[in-house]
Steps between C-alpha positions, in 0.01 A plus 500: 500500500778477235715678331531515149669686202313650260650601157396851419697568146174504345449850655651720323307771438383771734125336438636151563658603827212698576223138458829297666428726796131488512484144487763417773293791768216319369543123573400424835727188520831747396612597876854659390729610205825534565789600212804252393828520390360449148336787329204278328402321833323557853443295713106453641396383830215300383232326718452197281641236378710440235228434209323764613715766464589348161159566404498838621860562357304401141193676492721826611790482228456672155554265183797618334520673214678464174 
């Protein structure tokens, strides 16, 4: 197990946090959360390597908008 940051700025709306939530319970490889000093960043306890939680960290963040 690792631990990682993941960027969270993307969620900003009560919806957003809301589907940030739902798809940290449900990952079965996410173990932990844990807040930062920053505002925009936890920190995951991820069983995985690396690339994988890359992969995850993609498919769960929302394209920005203009």
């Amino acid at each position: 197990m690792s631990l990682y940051e993941l960027d969270i700025s993307w969620a900003a709306s009560a919806d957003e946090l809301r589907q940030l939530r739902w798809e940290l319970l449900g990952c079965d490889q996410v173990r932990g959360v844990f807040l930062t000093g920053r505002e925009e960043t936890v920190a995951v306890l991820f069983d995985g390597d690396r690339d994988q939680f890359e992969e995850w960290r993609r498919s769960i963040q929302l394209p920005a908008t203009a």
